[in-house]
Structure formats: C-alpha cells, structure tokens
N, C-alpha and C positions, 0 to 999 in steps of 0.2 A: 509752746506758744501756738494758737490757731493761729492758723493762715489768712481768716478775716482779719485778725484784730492787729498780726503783725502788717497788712496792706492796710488799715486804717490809719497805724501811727505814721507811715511814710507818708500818708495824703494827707497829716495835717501837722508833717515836719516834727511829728517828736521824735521819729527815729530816723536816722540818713538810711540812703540807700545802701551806703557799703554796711554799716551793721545788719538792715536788714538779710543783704547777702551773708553777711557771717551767719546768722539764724539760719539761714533757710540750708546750710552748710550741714546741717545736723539734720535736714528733712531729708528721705520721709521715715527714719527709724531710728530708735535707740539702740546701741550696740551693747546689750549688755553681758556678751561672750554666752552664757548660756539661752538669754532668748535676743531676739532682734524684736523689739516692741513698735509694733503699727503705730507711727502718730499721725497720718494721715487715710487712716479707715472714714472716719467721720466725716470727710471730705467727698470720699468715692463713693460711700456706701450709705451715707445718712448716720452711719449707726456707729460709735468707736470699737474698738476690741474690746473684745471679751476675754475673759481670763480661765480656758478648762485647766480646773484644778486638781485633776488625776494625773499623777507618776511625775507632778512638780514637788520640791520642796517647799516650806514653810519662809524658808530663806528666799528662795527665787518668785514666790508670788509677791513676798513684802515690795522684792525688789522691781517686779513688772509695775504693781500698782501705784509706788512713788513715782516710777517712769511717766506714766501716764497722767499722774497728778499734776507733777512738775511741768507736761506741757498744757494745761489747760482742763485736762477730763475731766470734770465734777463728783462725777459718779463712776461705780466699777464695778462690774457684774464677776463672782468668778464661781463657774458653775465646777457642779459632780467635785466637791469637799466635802469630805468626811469628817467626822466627830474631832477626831483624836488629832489632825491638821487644822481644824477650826481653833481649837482649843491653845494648840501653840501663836497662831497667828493671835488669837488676842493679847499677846504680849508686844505684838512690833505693830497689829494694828489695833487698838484697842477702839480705834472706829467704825472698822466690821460689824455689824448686825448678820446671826447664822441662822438657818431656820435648819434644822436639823430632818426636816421629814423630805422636803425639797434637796437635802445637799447643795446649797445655794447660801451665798455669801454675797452681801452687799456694803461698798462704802459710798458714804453719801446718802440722798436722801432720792426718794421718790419723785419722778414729774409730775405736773398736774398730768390729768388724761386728755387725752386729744384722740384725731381720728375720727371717722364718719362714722362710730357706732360703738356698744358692746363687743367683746370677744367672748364668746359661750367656752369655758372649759369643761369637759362631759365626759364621767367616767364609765364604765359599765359597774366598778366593784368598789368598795373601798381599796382593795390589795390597790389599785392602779393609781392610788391619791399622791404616793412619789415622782412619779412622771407626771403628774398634773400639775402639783403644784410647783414642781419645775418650768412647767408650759408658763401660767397662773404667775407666777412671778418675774421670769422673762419679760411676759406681755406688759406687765404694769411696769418696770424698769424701761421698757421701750416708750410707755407714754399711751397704752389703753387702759381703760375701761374694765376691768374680769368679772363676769359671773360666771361662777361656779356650780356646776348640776355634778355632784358626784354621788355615785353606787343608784345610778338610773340603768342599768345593763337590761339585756332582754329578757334574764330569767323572768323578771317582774316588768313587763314592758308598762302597765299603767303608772309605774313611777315615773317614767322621762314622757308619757301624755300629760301627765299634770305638770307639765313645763314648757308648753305646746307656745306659750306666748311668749318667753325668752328663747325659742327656739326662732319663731317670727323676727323675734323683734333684733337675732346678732346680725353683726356686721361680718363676721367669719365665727367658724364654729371648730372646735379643736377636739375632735373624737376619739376618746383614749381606751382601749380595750385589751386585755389576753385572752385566755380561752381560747374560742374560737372566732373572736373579731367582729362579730356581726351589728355592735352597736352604730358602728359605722355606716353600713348601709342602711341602719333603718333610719338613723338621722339624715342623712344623704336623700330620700326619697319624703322628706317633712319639710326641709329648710330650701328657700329659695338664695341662699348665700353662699361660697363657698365652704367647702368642709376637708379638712387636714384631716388623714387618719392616724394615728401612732398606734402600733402594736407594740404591745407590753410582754413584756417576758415571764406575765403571770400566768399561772397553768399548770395541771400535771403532766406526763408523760410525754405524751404526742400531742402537748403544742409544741413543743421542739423550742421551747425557752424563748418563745416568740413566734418564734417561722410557721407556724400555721396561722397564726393571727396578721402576720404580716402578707401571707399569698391571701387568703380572706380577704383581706381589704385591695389585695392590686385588682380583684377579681370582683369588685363589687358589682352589682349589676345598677346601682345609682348612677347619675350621672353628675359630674362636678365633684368628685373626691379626688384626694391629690395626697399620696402615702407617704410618710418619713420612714428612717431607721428604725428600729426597733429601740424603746426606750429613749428616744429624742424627742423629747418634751420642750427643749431649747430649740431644734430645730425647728420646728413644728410653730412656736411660740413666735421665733422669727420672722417665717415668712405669712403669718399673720395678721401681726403688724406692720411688713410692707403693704400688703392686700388692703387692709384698714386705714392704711396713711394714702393710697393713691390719689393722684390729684394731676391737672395740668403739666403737665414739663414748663420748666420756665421757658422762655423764649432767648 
C-alpha cells in the first residue's frame, strides 16, 4: 500500500490509526529471505525499484514483482533478462511483455509521456542498438518522450547532420557508442542540452570491451557530457529522466 493513499484513508476515517500502524509495520520493505524489496523507493526517489534480472532466478523475480504489485506498483521494469528466463517467466507471469534485443522485461503498461521535452537516443552503430534500446525503453517506462537516431556514428558523420533539428529540439541527449567513443563529443559540441555518454563494449581488440570508449568520453573535450558504466543504458536512461522531469522543489 502507498504511503499517500494509506494517510488518505486515516484523514477520512476509513482506516483507524492503529491499523494504519499495523501497515506501516511492514514499511519500508518486503522480507522475502532472498531479496528485501524496496516499497518505499517511489517515495524517496520519485521512481520505484527496478528489478536487474541477471544471476536471479525465474522464481525469485515472479516473487519480487508480486511483492511490489501487492503494495501498490502498477508497473515493473526488470532489466538485463535473457531469452531462455524470459521464456520461463511467461508461465508465472504471463503479463510480462519481453523485448528480446533490449533484455528488458515489462509488467504493466506504459505512462503517458511527461517531462520538459524529447529524450534523443543516439547510436554510432547498429552493433550499439542493445544498449540503446535499453536506454529507449527505461526512458519511456519512466514517463518520456524517445527519439531514436541509431547507426548516426562518425564514420558517416552527415547521417547524424541530417538530424541537426532533433538534436536542437531534445531535452537530454543519450550518446551511445564503442569503438573509439567519439560520437559523444561531436554531439556534445551540436546540442545545447545535456548529453549522457555510454560506452559500449562494441569493438575489436583495443577497445578493451569498452574501456577505450569509455576513457574517450571522460576525456571529451565538449563541455556538458556526463559518462555512465560501460553498457548502462538503464543507467544512463535514468538519470535522464530526472534531468527531464526537473522542476520547482515543493515547498
């Protein structure tokens, strides 16, 4: 149960105080011996838990996402799922929707979009379109906006000029690249927005499975880039859409 709607029922007498105290008895987590489930993220953070879906079982995700049902969650993001985990899950959750190029599992359904603008997701390659549309899917799960500019890299830099007006026009910019990282900086020196960089672990040899795409981009010589993990496309995604939701502090 949210914490608005259990202080709603007490101020208009459907629920007594002392039940409310039983409720709140069980805040802020669910014990469920293998995870402790966050039911007051959405509280702290705007945003509820998220569900990474690498080195859980089929079992222990059914059981986080009822967790989280059971208090309120609507919706449930559970990133980095694989095929063959997707596959079992659709027997205990047969409401899961999987997009298999993303690794990204959704229950529930989409928000409308909100937020002061576009989120630009921008690859250099097709190879980087898995971390993208990890970004790309995040972002709309949180409540933006995505356009998508993918395989705009600088081999061919007049492919991402011809996109000079969605570059104008985002509100954050999500700059995904391996190799050697540089799509980063040249978007970085185009867009008067913020710009997230994600190096991708796409590459031969010596990009070092990322890491030279990822020192590329701490090194950009742009001003206003801000680097994730290598391959966090969630990450990346997320703080995004804080960037794109800013507004007032209430008072």
């Amino acid at each position: 149960m949210q914490l608005e709607a259990l202080l709603e029922q007490v101020k208009t007498g459907s629920l007594s105080v002392e039940e409310a105290a039983r409720a709140l008895k069980a805040a802020p987590f669910a014990d469920l011996d293998y995870a402790k489930v966050d039911l007051h993220r959405q509280l702290r953070q705007g945003v509820s838990e998220v569900i990474y879906g690498a080195g859980k079982t089929p079992e222990q995700i059914t059981g986080i996402v009822r967790a989280l049902e059971a208090n309120g969650q609507d919706r449930v993001l559970v990133t980095r799922l694989d095929q063959a985990k997707a596959g079992v899950l659709a027997e205990t959750l047969p409401e899961l929707r999987y997009d298999p190029m993303a690794r990204v599992g959704l229950v529930g359904t989409l928000p409308e979009p909100t937020g002061l603008g576009p989120i630009v997701v921008a690859t250099g390659g097709t190879s980087d379109m898995p971390v993208a549309e990890e970004a790309a899917l995040t972002a709309e799960y949180l409540g933006n906006r995505v356009v998508r500019l993918y395989d705009v890299g600088v081999a061919g830099i007049h492919r991402l000029l011809a996109h000079t007006q969605e570059i104008y026009d985002a509100s954050v910019i999500i700059a995904i690249a391996g190799m050697e990282g540089a799509l980063a900086s040249v978007i970085g020196g185009l867009a008067d927005c913020p710009v997230i960089a994600v190096p991708t672990s796409v590459g031969y040899g010596a990009s070092f499975q990322g890491l030279a795409a990822l020192l590329s981009m701490l090194n950009a010589c742009a001003a206003g880039i801000s680097v994730v993990n290598i391959d966090n496309g969630f990450g990346a995604a997320f703080m995004a859409s804080k960037i794109n939701h800013m507004g007032p502090r209430p008072e």
